[in-house]
C-alpha positions in Angstrom: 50.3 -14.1 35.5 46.8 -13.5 36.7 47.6 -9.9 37.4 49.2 -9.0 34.9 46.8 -10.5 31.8 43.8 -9.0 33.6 45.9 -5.5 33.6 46.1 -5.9 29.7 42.5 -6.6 29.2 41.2 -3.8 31.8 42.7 -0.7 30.1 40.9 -1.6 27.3 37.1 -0.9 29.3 38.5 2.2 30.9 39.3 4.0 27.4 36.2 6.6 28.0 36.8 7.4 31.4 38.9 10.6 32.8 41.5 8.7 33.7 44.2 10.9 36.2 47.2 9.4 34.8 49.7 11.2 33.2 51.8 9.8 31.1 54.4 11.1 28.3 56.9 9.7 25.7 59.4 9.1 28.6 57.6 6.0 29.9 58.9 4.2 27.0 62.3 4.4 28.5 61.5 3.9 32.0 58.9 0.9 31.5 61.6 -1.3 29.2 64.4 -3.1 30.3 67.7 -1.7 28.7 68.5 -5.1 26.7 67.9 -9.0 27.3 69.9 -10.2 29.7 70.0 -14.0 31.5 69.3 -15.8 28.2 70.7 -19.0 27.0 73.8 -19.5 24.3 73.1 -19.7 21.0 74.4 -23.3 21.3 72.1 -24.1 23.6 68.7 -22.1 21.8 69.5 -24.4 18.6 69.8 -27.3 20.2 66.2 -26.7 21.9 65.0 -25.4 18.7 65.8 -28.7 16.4 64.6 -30.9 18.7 61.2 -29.2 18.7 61.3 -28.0 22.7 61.0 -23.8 21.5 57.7 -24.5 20.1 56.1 -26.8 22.5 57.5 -23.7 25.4 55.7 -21.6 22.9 52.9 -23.4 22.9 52.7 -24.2 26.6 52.5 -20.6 27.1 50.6 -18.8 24.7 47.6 -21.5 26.4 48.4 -20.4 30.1 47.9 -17.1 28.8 44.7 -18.1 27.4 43.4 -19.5 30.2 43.8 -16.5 32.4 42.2 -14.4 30.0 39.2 -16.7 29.7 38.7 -16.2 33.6 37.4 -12.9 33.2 36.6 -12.5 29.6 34.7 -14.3 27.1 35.5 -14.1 22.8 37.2 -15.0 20.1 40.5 -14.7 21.7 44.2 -15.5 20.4 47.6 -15.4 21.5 51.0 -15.1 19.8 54.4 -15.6 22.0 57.9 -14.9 21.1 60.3 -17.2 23.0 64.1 -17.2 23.2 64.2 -20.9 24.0 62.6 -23.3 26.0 64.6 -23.0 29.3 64.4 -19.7 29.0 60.7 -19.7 28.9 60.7 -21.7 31.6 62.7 -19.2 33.6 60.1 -16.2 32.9 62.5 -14.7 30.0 60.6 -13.9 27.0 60.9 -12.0 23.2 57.1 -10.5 23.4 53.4 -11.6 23.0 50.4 -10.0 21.2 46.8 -10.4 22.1 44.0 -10.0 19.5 40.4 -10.5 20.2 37.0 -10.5 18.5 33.6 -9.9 19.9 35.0 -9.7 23.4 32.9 -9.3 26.7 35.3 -8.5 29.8 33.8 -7.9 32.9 30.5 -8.2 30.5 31.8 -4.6 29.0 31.5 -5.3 25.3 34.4 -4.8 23.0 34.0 -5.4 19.3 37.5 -5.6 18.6 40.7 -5.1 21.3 45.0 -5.7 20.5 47.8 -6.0 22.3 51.8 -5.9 21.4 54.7 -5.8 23.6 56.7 -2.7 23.1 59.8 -4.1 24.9 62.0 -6.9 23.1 62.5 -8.4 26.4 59.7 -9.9 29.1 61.0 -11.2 32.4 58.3 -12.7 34.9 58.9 -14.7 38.5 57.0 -17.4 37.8 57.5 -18.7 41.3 55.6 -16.3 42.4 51.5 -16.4 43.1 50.5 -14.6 41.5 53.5 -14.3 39.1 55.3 -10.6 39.1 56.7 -8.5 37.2 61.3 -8.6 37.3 61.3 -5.7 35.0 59.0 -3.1 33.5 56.3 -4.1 30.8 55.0 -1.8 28.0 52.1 -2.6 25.8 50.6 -0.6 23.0 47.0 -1.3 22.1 43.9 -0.5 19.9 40.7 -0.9 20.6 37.1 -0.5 19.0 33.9 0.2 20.3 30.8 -0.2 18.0 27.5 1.7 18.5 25.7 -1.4 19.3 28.5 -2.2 21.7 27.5 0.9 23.7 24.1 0.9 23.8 24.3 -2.8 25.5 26.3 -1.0 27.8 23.5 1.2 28.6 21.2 -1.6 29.3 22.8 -3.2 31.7 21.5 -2.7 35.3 25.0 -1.1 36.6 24.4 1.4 34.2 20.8 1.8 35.5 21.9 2.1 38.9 24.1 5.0 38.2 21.7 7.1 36.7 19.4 6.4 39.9 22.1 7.7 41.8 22.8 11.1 40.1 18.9 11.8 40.5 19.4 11.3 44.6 22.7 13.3 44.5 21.5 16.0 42.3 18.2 18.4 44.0 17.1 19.3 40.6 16.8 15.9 39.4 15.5 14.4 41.9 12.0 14.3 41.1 12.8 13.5 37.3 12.5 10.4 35.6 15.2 9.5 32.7 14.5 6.6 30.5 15.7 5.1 27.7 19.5 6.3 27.6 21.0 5.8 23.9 24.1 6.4 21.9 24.3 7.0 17.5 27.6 7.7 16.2 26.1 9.4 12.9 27.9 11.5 11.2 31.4 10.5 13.1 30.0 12.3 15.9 29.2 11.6 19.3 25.2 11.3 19.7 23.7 10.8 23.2 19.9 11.3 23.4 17.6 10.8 27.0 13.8 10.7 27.5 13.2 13.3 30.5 9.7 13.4 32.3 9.7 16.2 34.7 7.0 17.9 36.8 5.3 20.6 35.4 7.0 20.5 32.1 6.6 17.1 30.7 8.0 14.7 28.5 10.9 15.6 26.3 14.1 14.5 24.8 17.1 15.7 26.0 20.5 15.3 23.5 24.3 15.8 23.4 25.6 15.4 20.1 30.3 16.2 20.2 33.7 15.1 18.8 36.1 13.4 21.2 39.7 14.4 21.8 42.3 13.6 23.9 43.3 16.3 26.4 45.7 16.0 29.8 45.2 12.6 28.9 41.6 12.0 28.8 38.8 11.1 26.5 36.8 14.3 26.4 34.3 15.9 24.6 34.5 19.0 22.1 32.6 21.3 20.2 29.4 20.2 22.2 26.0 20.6 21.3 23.6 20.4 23.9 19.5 20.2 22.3 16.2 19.4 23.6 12.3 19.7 22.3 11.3 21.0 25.6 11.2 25.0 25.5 10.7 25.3 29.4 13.6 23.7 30.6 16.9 25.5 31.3 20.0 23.9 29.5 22.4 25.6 31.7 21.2 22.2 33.8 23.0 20.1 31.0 26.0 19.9 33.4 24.1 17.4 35.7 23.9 15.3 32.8 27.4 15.0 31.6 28.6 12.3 33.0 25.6 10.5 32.2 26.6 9.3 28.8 29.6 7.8 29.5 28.6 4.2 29.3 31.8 3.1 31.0 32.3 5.0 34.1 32.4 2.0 36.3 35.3 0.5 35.0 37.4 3.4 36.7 36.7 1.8 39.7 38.4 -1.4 38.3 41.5 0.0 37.1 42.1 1.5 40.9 42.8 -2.0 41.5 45.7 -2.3 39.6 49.4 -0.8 39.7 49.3 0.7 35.4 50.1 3.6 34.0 47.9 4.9 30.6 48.6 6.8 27.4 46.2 7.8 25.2 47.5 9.0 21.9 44.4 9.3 19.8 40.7 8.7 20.0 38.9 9.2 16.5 34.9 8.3 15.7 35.4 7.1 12.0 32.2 4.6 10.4 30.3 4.3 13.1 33.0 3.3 15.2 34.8 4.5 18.1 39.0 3.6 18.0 41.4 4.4 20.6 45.3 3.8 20.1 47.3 4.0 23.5 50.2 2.3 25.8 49.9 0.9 29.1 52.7 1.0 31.2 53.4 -1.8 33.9 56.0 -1.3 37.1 58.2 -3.9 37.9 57.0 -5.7 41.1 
């Protein structure tokens, strides 16, 4: 179970990044089992539910879910299962789950607010193994927002610092620049990334990207870019050694490498100062 909850909970921090999965409408029909299959009688499922067993299955493992999620993330978390009975809970077989939390920190990425539904009307997990696997395919959708304070903690956090330190030692033209203060606004429902540069010989100035995102080949990318600075010396056809620089989640790429999922993005929008992101991931069976 451990693999899989963390699965659910990583897509979530890898929404900015340019992730090389791709992905179409067809997944649906590969990643869900045809129909239930291995559940008990109807007999059998009223007899459990009268004498109260369904909801203490329910119960039992809507906490176990829990408690793997509180492993790597911290929040106001709940959790929602659908059972067909108790024995068949207890034999992996489920109806669905959902997952809704608030004010999440996961892998101490920041998420204001992050669901999760089932698309499937049939889950089917070996429990027996460790850690437990998948018997068929899994597909969630999800939503998830992103405030502007949520990414601006993200830039304060030392990974974040480290990067920048490396694309000054990878990059000859920045390496004898200093970049300070890195911060995101999303003003306007657009996209606002501003950067104190000190460089020799010209000085101190502010370097900004102000764009819309969209979603193309199945990435989070930007659009209609603006690329501005208060420095009249510098040459802005440089800005490309700064594009990846205000992506305050790049890291988590190296996260999601870990584990066997498949994403969709289906729509990315920057509405009230927040970012939103609708999408499916898309779990193999084991």
């Amino acid at each position: 179970m451990k693999k899989i909850i963390k699965c659910l909970f990583v897509f979530a921090v890898v929404l900015f990044i340019n992730s090389a999965f791709a992905s179409d409408s067809d997944l649906y029909k590969l990643y869900c089992p045809a129909q239930p299959y291995d559940i008990s009688n109807g007999f059998s499922k009223g007899v459990q539910s009268v004498t109260g067993l369904n909801l203490i299955a329910r119960k039992i493992a809507e906490g176990e879910i829990k408690k793997e999620i509180s492993k790597f993330a911290t929040g106001k978390i709940k959790v929602k299962v659908k059972t067909f009975s108790a024995t068949d809970t207890k034999n992996g077989r489920f109806r669905s789950f959902n997952i809704k939390g608030e004010n999440l920190k996961i892998y101490s990425i920041p998420i204001s607010e992050f669901t999760a539904q089932t698309a499937c009307n049939f889950i089917y997990l070996d429990l027996e193994k460790n850690p437990v696997e998948l018997k068929e395919p899994m597909t969630i959708d999800f939503s998830a927002k992103f405030t502007e304070n949520d990414l601006n903690n993200i830039l304060k956090t030392p990974t974040y610092h480290k990067y920048l330190i490396k694309i000054k030692h990878n990059s000859s033209e920045l390496k004898f620049v200093e970049l300070k203060k890195p911060r995101i606004s999303l003003k306007n429902n657009k996209f606002n990334f501003a950067l104190d540069v000190n460089a020799p010989l010209i000085g101190t100035f502010i370097f900004k990207i102000q764009s819309d995102l969209r979603i193309k080949d199945n990435k989070i990318n930007i659009a209609n870019m603006f690329v501005g600075s208060n420095s009249k010396t510098i040459d802005l056809s440089s800005a490309k050694y700064f594009m990846n620089v205000f992506n305050p989640l790049w890291f988590a790429q190296l996260i999601l490498q870990q584990h066997n999922c498949k994403l969709l993005l289906k729509n990315v929008k920057i509405e009230n100062g927040n970012i939103i992101i609708l999408g499916s991931v898309f779990l193999k069976k084991s």
